[in-house]
SEDREN-259164 format. One record per atom (N, C-alpha, C): residue number from 1; residue in one letter; x, y, z. Coordinates in nm, 4 decimals. Layout:
<node sepa="NUM" lumnu="a" east="X" north="Y" up="Z"/>
...
% end
This chain:
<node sepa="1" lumnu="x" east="8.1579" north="14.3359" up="9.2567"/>
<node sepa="1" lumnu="x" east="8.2543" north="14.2338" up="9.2910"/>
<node sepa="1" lumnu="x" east="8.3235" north="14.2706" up="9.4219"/>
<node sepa="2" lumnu="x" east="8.3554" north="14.1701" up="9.5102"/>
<node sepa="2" lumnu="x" east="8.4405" north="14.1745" up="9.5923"/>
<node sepa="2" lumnu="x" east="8.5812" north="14.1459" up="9.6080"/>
<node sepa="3" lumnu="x" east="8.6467" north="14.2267" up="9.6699"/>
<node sepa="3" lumnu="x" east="8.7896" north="14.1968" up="9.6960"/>
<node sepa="3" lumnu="x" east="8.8527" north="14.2171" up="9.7904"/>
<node sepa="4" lumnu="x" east="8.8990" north="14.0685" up="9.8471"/>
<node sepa="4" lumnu="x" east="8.9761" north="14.0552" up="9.9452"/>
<node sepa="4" lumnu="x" east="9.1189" north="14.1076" up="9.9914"/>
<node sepa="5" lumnu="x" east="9.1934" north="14.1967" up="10.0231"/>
<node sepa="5" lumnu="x" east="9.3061" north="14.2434" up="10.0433"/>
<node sepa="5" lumnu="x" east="9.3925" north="14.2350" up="10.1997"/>
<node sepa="6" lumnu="x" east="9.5125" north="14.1851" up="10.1800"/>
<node sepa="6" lumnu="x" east="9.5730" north="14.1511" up="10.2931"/>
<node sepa="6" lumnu="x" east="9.6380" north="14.2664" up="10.3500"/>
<node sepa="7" lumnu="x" east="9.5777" north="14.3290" up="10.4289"/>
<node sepa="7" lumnu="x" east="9.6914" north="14.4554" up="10.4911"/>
<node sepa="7" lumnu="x" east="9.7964" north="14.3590" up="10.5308"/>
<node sepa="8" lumnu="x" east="9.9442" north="14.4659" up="10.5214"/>
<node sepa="8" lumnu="x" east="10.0718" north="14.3618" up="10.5718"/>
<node sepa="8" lumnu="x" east="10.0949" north="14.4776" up="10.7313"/>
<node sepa="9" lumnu="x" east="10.1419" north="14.5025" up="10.7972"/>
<node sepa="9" lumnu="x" east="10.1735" north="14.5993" up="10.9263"/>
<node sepa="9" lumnu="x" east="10.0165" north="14.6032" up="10.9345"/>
<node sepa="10" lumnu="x" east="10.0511" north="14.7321" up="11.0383"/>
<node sepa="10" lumnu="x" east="9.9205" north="14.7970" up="11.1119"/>
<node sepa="10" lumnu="x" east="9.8057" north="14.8613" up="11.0275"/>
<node sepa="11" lumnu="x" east="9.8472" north="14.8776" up="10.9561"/>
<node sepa="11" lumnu="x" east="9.7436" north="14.9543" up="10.8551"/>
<node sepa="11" lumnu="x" east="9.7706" north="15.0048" up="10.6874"/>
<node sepa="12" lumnu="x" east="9.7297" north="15.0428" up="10.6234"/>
<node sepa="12" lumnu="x" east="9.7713" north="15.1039" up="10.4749"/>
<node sepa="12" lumnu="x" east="9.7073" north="15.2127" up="10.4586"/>
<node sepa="13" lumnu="x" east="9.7127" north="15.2823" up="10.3694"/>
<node sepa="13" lumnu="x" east="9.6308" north="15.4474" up="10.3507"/>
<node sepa="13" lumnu="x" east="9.5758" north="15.3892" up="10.2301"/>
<node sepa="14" lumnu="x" east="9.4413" north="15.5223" up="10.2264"/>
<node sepa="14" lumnu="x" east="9.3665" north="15.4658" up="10.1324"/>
<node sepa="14" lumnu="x" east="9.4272" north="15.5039" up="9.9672"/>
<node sepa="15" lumnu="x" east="9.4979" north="15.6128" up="9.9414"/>
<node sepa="15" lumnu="x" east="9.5601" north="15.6623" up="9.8384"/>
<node sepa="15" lumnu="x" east="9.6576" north="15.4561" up="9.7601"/>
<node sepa="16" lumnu="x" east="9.7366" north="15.4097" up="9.8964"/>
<node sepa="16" lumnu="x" east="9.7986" north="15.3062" up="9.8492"/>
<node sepa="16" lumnu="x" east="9.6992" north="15.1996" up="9.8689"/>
<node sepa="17" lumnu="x" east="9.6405" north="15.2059" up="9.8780"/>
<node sepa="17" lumnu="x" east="9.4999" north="15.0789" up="9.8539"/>
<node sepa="17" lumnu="x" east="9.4297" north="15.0914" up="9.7280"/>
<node sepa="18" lumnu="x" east="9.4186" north="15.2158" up="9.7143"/>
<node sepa="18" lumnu="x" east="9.3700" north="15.1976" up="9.5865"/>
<node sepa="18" lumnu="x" east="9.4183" north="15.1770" up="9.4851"/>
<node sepa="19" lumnu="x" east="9.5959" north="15.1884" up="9.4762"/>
<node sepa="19" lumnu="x" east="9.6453" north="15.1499" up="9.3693"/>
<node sepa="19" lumnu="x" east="9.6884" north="15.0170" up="9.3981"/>
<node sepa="20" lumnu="x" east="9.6881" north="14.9753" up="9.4521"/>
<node sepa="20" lumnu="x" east="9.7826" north="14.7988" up="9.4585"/>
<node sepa="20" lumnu="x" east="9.6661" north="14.7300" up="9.4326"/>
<node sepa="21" lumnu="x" east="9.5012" north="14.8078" up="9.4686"/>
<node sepa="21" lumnu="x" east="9.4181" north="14.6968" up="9.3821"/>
<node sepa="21" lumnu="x" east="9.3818" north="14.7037" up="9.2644"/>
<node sepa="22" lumnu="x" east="9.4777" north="14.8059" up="9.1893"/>
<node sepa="22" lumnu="x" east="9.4770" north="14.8415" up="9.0305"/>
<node sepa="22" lumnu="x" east="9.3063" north="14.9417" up="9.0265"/>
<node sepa="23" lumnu="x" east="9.2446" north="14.9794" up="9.1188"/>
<node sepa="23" lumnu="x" east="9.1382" north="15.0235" up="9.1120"/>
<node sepa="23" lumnu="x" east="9.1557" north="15.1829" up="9.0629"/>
<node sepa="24" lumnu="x" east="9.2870" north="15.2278" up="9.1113"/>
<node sepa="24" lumnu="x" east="9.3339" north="15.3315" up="9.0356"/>
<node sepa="24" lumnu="x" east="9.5063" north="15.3473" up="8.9850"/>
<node sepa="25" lumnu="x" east="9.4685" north="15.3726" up="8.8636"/>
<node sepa="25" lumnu="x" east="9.6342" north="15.3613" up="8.8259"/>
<node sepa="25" lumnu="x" east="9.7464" north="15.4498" up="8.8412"/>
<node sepa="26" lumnu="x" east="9.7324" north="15.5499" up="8.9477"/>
<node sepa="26" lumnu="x" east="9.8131" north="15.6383" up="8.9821"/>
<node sepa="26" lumnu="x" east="9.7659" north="15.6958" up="9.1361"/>
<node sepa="27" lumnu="x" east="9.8787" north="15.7474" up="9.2059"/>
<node sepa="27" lumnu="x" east="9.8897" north="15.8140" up="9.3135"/>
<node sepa="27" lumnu="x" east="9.7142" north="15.9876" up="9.2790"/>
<node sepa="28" lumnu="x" east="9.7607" north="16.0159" up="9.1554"/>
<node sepa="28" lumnu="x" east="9.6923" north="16.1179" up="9.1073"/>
<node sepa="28" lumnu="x" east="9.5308" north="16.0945" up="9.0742"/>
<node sepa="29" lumnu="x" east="9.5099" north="15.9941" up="9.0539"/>
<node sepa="29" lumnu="x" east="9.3770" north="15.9161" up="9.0024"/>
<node sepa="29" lumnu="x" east="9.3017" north="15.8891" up="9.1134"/>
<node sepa="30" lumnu="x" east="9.4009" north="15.7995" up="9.2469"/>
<node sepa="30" lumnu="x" east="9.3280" north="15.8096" up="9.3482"/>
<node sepa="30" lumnu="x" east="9.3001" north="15.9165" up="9.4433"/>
<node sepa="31" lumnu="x" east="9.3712" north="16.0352" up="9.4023"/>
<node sepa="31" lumnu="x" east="9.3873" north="16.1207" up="9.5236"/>
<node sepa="31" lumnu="x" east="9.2210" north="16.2003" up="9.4814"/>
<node sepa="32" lumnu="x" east="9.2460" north="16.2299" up="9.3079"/>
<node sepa="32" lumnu="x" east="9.1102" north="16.2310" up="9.2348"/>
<node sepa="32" lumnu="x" east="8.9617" north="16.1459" up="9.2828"/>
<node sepa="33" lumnu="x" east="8.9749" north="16.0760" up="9.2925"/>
<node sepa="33" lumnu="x" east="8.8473" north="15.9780" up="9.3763"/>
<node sepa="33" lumnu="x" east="8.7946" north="16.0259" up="9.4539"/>
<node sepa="34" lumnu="x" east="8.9026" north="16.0504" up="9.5861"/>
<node sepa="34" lumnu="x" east="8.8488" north="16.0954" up="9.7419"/>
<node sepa="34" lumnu="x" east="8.8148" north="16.2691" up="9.6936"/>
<node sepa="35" lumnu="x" east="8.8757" north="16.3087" up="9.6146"/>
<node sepa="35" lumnu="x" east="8.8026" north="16.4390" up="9.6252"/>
<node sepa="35" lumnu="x" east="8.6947" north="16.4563" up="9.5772"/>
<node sepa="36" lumnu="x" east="8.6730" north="16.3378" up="9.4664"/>
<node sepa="36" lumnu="x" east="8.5384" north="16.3645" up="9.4078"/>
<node sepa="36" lumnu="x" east="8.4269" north="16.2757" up="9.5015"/>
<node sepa="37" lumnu="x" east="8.4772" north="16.2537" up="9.6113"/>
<node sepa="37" lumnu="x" east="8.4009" north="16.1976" up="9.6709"/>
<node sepa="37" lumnu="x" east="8.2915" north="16.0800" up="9.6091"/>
<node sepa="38" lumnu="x" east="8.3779" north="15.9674" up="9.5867"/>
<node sepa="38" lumnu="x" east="8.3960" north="15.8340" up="9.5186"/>
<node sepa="38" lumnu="x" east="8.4276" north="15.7406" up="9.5903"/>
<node sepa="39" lumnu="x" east="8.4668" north="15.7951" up="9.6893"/>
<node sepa="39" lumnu="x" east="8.5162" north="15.6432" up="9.8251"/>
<node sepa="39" lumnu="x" east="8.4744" north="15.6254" up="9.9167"/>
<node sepa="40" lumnu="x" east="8.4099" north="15.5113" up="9.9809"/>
<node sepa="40" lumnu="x" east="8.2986" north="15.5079" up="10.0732"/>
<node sepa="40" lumnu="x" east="8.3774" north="15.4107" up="10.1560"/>
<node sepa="41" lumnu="x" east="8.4323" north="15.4543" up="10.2741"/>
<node sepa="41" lumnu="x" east="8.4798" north="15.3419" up="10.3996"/>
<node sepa="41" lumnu="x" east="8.3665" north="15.2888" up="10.4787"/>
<node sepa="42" lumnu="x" east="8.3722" north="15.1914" up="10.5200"/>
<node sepa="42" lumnu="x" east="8.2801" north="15.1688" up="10.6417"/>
<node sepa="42" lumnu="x" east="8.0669" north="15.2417" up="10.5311"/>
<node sepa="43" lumnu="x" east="8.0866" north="15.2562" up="10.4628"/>
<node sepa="43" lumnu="x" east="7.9684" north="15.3456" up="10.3908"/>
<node sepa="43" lumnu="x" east="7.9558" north="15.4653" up="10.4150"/>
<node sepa="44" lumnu="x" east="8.0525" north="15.5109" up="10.4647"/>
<node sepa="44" lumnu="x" east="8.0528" north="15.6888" up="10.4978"/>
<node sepa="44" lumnu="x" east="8.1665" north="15.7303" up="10.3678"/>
<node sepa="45" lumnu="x" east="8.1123" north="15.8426" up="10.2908"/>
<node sepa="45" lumnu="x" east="8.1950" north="15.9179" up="10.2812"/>
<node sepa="45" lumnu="x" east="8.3716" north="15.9497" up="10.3213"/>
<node sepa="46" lumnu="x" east="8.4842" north="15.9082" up="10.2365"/>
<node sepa="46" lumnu="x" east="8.5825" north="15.9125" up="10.2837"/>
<node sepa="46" lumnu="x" east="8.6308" north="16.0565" up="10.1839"/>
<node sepa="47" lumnu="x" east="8.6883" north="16.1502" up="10.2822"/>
<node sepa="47" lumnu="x" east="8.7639" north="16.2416" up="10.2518"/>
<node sepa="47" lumnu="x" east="8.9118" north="16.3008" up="10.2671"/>
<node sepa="48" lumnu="x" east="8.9585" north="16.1927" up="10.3363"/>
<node sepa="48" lumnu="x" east="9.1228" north="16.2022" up="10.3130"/>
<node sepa="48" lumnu="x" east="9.1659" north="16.0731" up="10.2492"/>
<node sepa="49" lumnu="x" east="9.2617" north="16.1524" up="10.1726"/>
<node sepa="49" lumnu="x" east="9.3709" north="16.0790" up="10.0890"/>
<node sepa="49" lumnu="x" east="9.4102" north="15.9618" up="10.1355"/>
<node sepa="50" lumnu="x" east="9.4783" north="16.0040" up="10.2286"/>
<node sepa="50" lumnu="x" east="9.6012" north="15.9219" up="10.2840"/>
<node sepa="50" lumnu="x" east="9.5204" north="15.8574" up="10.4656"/>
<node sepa="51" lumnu="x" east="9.3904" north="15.8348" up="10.4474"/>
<node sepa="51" lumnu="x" east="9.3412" north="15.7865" up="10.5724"/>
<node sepa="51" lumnu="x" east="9.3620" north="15.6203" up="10.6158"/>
<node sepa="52" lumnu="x" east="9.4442" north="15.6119" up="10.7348"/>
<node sepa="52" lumnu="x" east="9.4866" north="15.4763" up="10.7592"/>
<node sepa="52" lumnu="x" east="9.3614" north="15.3576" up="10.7923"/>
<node sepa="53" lumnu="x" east="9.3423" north="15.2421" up="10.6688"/>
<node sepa="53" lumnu="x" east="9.2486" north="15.2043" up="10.6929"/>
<node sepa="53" lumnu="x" east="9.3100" north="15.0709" up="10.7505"/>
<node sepa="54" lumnu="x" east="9.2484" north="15.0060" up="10.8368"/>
<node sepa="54" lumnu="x" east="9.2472" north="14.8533" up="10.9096"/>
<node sepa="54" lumnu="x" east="9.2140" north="14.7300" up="10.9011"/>
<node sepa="55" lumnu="x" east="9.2798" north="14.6658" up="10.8994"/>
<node sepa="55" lumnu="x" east="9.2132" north="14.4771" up="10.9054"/>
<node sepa="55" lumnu="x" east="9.0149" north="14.5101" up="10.9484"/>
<node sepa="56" lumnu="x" east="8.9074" north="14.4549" up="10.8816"/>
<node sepa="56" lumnu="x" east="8.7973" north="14.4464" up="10.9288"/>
<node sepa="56" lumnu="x" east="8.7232" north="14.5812" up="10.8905"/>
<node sepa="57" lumnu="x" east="8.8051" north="14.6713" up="10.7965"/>
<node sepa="57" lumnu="x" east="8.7022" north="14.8003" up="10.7338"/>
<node sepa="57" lumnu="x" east="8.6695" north="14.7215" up="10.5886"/>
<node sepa="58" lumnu="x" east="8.5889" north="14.8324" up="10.5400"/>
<node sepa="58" lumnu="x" east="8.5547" north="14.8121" up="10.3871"/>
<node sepa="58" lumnu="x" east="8.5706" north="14.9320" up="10.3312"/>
<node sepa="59" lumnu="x" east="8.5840" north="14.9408" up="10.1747"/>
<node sepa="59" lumnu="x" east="8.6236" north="15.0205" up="10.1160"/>
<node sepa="59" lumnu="x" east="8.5327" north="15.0110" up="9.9996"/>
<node sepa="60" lumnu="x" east="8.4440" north="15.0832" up="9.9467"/>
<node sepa="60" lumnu="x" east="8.3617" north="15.0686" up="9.7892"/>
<node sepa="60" lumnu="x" east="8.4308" north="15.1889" up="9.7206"/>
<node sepa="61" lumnu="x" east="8.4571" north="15.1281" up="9.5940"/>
<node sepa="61" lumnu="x" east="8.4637" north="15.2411" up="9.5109"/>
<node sepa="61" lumnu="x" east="8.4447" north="15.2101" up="9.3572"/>
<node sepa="62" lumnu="x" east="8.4221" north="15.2434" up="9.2398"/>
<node sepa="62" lumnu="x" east="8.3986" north="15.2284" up="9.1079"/>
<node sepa="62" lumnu="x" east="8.3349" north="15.0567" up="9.0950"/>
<node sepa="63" lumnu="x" east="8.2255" north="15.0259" up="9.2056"/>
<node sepa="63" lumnu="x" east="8.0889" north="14.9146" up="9.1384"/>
<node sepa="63" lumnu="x" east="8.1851" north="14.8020" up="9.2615"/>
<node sepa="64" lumnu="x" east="8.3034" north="14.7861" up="9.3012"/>
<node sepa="64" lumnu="x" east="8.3669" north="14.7177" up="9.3708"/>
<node sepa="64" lumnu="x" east="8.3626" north="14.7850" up="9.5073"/>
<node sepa="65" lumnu="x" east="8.4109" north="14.6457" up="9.6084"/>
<node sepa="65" lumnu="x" east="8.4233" north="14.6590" up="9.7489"/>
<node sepa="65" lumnu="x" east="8.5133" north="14.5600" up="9.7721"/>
<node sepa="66" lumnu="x" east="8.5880" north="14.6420" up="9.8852"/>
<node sepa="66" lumnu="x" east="8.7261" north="14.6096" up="9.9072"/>
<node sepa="66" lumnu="x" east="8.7360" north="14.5126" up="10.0850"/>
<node sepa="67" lumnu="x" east="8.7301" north="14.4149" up="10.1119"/>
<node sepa="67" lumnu="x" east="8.7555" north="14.4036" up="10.2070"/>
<node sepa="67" lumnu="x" east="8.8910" north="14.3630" up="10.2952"/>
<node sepa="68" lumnu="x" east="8.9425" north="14.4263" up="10.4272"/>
<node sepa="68" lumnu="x" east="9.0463" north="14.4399" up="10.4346"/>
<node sepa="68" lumnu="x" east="9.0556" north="14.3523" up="10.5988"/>
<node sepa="69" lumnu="x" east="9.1592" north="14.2242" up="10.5331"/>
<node sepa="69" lumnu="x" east="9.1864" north="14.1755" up="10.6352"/>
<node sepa="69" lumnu="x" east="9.3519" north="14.1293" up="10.6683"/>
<node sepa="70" lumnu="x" east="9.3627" north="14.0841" up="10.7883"/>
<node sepa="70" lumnu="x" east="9.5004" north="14.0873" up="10.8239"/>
<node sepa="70" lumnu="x" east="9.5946" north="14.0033" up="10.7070"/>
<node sepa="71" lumnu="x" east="9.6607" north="14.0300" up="10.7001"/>
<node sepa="71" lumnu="x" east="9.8239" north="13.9633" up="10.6634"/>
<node sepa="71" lumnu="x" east="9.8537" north="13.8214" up="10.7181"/>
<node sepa="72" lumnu="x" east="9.8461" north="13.6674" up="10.6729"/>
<node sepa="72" lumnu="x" east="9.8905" north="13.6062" up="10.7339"/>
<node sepa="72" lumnu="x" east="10.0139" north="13.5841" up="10.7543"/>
<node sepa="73" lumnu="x" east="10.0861" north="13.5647" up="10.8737"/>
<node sepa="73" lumnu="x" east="10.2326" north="13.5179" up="10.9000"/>
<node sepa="73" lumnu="x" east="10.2997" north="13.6785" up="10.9452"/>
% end
């Protein structure tokens, strides 16, 4: 499945992306992901936590993909 997500500012980290799309239910769960190397930006391998992702990346993780576009207004 896909999912559309509105970054609001310049960017979000991936630790708070993954919880506001309920994809993980804690700060601890997601930080768990990227270490187990479970999160795929752009299809590479993501290994920081807290990496600022942008309007126009993608994000896969647990069978879902995240796509991230601007904030309207």
């Amino acid at each position: 499945m896909t999912i559309s997500f509105a970054v609001r500012g310049e960017y979000i980290q991936l630790d708070q992306l993954l919880k506001a799309t309920g994809l993980a239910g804690t700060g601890g769960e997601a930080h768990a992901a990227v270490e187990g190397q479970r999160v795929r930006v752009d299809g590479r391998v993501e290994l920081r936590k807290r990496a600022k992702l942008r309007p126009g990346q993608t994000v896969a993780f647990a069978n879902e993909t995240i796509v991230l576009v601007a904030a309207q207004g």
